[in-house]
C-alpha positions in Angstrom: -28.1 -9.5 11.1 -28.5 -11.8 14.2 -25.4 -13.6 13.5 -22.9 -9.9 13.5 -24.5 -9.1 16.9 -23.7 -12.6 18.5 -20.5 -12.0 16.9 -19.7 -9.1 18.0 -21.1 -10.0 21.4 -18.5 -12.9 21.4 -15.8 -10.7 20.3 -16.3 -7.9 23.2 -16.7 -10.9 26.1 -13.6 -12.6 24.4 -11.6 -9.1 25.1 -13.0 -8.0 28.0 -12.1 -11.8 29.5 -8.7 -11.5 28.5 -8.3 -7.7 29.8 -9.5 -9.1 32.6 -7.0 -12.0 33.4 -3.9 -9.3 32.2 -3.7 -8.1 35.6 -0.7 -6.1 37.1 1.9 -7.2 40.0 2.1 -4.5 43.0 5.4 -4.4 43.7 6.1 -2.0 46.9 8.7 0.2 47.8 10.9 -2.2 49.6 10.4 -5.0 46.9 11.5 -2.0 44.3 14.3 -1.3 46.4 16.2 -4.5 46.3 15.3 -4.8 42.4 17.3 -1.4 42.0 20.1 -3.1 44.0 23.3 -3.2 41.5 25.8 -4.9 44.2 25.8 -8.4 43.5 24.7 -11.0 46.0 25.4 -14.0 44.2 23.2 -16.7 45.5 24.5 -20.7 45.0 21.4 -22.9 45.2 22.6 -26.5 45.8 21.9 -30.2 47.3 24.8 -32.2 49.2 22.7 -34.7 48.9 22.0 -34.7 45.0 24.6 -32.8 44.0 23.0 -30.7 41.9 23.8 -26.7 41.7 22.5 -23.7 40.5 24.3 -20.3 40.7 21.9 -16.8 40.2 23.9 -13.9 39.7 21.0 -11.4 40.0 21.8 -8.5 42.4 19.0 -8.1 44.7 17.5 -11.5 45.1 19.5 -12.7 47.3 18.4 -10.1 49.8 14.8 -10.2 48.4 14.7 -14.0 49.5 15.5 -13.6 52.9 13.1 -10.5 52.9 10.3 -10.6 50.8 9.5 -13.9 50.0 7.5 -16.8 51.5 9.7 -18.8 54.2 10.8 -22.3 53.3 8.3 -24.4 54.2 5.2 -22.3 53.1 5.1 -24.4 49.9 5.2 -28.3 49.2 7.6 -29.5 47.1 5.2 -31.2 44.9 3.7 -27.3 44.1 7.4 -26.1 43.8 8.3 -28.6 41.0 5.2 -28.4 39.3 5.2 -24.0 38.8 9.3 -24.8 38.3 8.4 -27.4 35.5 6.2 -24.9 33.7 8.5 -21.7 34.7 11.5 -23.8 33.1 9.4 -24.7 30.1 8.8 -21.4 29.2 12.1 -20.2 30.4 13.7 -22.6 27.6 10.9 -21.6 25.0 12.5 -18.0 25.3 16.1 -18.9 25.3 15.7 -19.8 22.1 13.7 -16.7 20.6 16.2 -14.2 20.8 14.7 -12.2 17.8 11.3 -12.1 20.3 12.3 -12.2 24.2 15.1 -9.9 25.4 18.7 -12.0 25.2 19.7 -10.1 28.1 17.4 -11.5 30.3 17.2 -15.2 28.9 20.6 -16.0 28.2 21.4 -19.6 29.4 18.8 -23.0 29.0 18.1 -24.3 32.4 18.6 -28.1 32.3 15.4 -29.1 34.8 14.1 -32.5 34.7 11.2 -33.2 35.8 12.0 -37.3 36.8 15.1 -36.3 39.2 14.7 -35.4 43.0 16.4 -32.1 43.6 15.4 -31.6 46.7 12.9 -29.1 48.6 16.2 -26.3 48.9 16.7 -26.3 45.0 13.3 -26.2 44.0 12.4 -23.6 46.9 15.0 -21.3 45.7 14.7 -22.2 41.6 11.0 -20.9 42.2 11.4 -17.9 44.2 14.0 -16.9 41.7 11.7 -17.3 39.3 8.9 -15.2 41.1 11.2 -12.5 41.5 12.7 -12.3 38.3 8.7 -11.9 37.1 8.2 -9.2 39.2 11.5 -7.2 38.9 11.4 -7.9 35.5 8.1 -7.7 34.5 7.6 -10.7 32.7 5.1 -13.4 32.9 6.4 -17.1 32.5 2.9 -19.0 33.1 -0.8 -18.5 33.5 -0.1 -17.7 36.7 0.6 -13.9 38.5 3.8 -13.8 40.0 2.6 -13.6 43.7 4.2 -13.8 47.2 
């Protein structure tokens, strides 16, 4: 009988630890403004210097970038590739789920290595695109809440 009740002790802490850590983004009215946005403003992320390129066609974030989230410079680059690593992981890991995650919303592979230098501009604007595509979106692609 002692054994069901540590059990079930376990259990409730296991659920109440993980309803715990499930928390919800606040998203206010001007962030939920420019995610209703259906104008395009096509955003080219790129590196003269590397040569490397990324084109977001996601109307609204753009806008939201210049408005909403942190200013370049508020993160290191060493943070940026290391949440873009993970957020590219999982990005990848969905692509190829169609059956589970929408297709709509994951429909290329994002080719991301982590051994090339892209530059703080890439990896500035790769993770802000990925911070607002969690929030307008409401998806999660790490352990971490999509914060500003």
């Amino acid at each position: 009988m002692k054994t069901i009740k540590s059990i079930s002790f376990l259990l409730l802490l296991a659920f109440l630890s993980c309803k715990s850590t499930n928390k919800s983004v606040i998203v206010s009215d001007q962030e939920k403004a420019i995610f209703d946005q259906e104008e395009g403003d096509d955003l080219t992320i790129g590196n003269e210097e590397t040569e490397y390129e990324i084109t977001i066609i996601d109307p609204g974030f753009y806008t939201w970038l210049q408005s909403i989230a942190r200013p370049e410079g508020y993160y290191s680059q060493s943070f940026l590739e290391n949440r873009n690593i993970i957020f590219v992981q999982e990005w990848n890991r969905r692509v190829l789920q169609p059956s589970r995650f929408d297709p709509n919303l994951y429909e290329l592979q994002i080719n991301y290595e982590p051994n090339i230098d892209y530059g703080y501009e890439v990896n500035y604007q790769l993770y802000n695109y990925f911070i607002y595509f969690q929030r307008k979106y409401n998806q999660r692609l790490g352990p971490f809440i999509p914060r500003i």
